[in-house]
C-alpha positions in Angstrom: 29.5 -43.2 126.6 25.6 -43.0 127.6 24.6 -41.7 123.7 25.9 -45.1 122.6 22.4 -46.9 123.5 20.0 -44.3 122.3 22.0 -43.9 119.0 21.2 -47.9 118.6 17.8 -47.7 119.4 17.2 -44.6 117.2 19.5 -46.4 114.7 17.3 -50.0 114.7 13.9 -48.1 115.4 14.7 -46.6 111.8 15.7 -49.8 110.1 12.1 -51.2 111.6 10.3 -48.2 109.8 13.0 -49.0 106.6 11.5 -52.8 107.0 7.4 -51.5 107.4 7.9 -49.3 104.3 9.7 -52.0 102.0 7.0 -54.4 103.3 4.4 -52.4 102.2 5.1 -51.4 98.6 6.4 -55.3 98.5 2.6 -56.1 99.0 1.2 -53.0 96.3 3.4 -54.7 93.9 2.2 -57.8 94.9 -1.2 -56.5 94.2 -0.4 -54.1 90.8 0.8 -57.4 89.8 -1.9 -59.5 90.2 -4.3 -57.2 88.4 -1.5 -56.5 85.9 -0.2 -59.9 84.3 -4.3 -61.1 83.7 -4.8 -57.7 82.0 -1.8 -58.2 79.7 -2.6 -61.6 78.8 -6.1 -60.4 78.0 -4.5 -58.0 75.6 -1.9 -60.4 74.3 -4.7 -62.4 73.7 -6.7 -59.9 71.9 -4.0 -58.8 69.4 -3.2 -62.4 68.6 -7.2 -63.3 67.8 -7.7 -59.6 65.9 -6.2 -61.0 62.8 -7.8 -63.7 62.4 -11.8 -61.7 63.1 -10.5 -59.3 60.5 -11.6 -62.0 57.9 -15.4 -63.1 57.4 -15.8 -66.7 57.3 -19.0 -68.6 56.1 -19.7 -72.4 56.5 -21.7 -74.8 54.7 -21.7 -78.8 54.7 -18.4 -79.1 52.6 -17.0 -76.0 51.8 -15.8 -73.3 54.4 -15.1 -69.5 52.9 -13.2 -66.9 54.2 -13.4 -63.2 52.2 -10.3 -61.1 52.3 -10.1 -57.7 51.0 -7.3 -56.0 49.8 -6.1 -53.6 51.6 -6.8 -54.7 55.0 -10.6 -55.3 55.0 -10.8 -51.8 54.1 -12.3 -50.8 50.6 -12.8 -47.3 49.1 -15.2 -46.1 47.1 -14.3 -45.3 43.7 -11.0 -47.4 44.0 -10.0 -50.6 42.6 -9.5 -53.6 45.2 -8.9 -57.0 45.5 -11.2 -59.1 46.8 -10.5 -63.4 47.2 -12.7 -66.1 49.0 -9.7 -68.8 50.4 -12.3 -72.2 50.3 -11.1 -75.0 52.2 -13.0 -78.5 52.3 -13.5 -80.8 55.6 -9.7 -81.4 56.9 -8.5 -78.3 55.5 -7.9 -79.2 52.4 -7.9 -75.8 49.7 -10.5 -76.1 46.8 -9.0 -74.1 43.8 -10.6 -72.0 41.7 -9.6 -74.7 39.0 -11.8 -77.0 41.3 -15.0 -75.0 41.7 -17.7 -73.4 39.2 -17.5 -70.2 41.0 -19.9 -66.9 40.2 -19.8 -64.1 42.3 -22.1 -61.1 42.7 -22.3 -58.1 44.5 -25.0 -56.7 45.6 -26.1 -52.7 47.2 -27.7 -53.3 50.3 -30.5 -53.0 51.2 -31.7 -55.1 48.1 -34.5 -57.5 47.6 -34.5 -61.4 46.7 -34.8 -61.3 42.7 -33.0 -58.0 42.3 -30.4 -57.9 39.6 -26.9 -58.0 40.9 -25.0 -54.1 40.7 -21.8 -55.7 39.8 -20.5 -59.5 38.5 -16.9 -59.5 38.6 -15.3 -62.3 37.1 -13.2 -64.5 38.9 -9.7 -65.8 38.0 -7.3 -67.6 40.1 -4.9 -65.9 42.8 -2.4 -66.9 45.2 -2.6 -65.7 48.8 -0.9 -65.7 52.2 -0.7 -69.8 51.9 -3.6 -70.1 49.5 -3.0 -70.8 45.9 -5.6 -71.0 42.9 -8.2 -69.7 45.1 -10.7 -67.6 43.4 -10.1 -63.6 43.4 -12.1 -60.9 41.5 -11.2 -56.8 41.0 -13.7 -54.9 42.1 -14.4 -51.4 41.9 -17.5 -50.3 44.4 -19.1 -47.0 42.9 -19.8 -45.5 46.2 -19.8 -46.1 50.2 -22.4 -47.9 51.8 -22.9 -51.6 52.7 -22.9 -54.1 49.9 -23.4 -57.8 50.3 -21.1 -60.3 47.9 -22.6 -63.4 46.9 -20.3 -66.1 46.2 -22.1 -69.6 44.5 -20.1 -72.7 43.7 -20.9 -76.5 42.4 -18.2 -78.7 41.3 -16.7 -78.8 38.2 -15.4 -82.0 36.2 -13.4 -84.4 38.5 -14.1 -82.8 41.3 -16.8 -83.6 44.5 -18.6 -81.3 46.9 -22.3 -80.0 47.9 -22.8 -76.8 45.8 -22.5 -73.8 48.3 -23.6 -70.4 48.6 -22.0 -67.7 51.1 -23.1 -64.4 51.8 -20.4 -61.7 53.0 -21.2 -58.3 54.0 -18.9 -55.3 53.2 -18.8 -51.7 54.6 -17.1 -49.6 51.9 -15.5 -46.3 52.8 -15.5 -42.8 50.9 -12.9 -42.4 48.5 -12.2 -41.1 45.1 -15.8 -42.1 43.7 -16.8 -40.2 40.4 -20.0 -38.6 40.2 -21.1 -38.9 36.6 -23.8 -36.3 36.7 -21.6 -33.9 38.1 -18.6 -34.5 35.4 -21.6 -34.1 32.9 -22.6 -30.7 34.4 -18.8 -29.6 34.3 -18.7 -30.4 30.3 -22.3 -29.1 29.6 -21.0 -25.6 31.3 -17.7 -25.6 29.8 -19.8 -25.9 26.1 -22.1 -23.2 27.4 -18.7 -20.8 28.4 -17.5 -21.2 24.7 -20.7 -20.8 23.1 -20.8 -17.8 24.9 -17.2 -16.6 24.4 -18.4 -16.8 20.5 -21.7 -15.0 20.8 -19.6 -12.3 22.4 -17.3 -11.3 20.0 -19.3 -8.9 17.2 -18.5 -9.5 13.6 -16.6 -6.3 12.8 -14.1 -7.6 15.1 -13.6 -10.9 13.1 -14.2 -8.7 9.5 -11.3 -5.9 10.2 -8.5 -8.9 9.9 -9.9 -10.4 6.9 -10.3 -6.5 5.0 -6.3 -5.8 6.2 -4.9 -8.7 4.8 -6.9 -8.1 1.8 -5.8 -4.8 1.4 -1.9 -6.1 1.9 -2.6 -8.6 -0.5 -4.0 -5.9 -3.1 -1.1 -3.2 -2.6 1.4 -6.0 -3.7 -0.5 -6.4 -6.4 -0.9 -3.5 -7.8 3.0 -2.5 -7.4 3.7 -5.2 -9.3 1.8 -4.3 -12.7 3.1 -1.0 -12.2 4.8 -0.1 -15.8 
């Protein structure tokens, strides 16, 4: 009967070390979580706001801008995309392209005040996300590089607001940009192939068909007026 005791206090000396231990990862998670949950709301946080920073938004006394590119802020050189400014007034009221003497002009950076505009897209009306009649143009950039879009308003008939200008900057990709002087290389060497494909071939070779079917020609003939 004497094992009895010791087998308890083996038996409650291990459920103290059982006790230490589930204390102590209790407190690590304690700690993982306390560094954990403000680092996921950070990066809750940060996907939430990301959609909203992928759009560049310009500001003047009346008129607020915000440029969207289509597709997703991302344009390629050499491809066609879709460009549209969603203008909102003071209350967040949307100012149509209907509303609004729009031009719009793009620009190759680095340029200088003065410079002609590379490109003038016209504008037309578009509907957007929750935006309708806002202005939207097609634009084609010619290569990659930063280009700087220039959009200008004043109010047309009916309709009241401080004329505006906004400046957006764009980073355009590579893509599928054509590069005239090369095309025109291609075509000049392709004349050049044939002009020398023709220089080639000696005139005997070109005058031996013509004699044969000549000579056809003349033996049918000839058996014909035979008596």
């Amino acid at each position: 009967m004497s094992p009895l005791p010791n087998h308890a206090k083996a038996t409650k000396e291990k459920h103290l070390v059982y006790y230490k231990i589930q204390n102590k990862v209790s407190t690590a998670n304690l700690r993982v979580n306390q560094y954990l949950i403000p680092f996921l709301s950070c990066l809750t946080l940060s996907i939430a706001i990301h959609p909203a920073t992928a759009h560049k938004v310009q500001i003047s006394p009346d008129i607020g801008g915000t440029l969207h590119i289509e597709p997703n802020d991302n344009p390629r050189a050499g491809e066609p995309t879709q460009a549209w400014f969603a203008l909102t007034r003071k209350g967040g009221t949307i100012l149509p392209l209907q509303q609004c003497n729009c031009q719009l002009a793009v620009y190759a950076e680095p340029h200088t005040p003065g410079e002609p505009a590379l490109l003038e897209p016209s504008l037309k009306p578009v509907n957007a996300e929750r935006y309708q009649g806002i202005p939207g143009a097609d634009i084609t950039f010619p290569k990659a590089g930063i280009y700087q879009l220039q959009l200008s308003g004043k109010p047309a008939t009916g309709a009241n607001f401080k004329p505006f200008e906004f400046t957006f900057e764009v980073t355009v990709a590579g893509g599928n940009a054509v590069n005239p002087q090369k095309t025109q290389n291609v075509n000049n060497n392709n004349s050049v192939d044939i002009a020398a494909e023709s220089k080639s071939i000696p005139p005997w070779a070109i005058a031996l068909p013509i004699l044969a079917v000549l000579g056809v020609v003349l033996a049918i003939w000839r058996n014909k007026n035979k008596p």
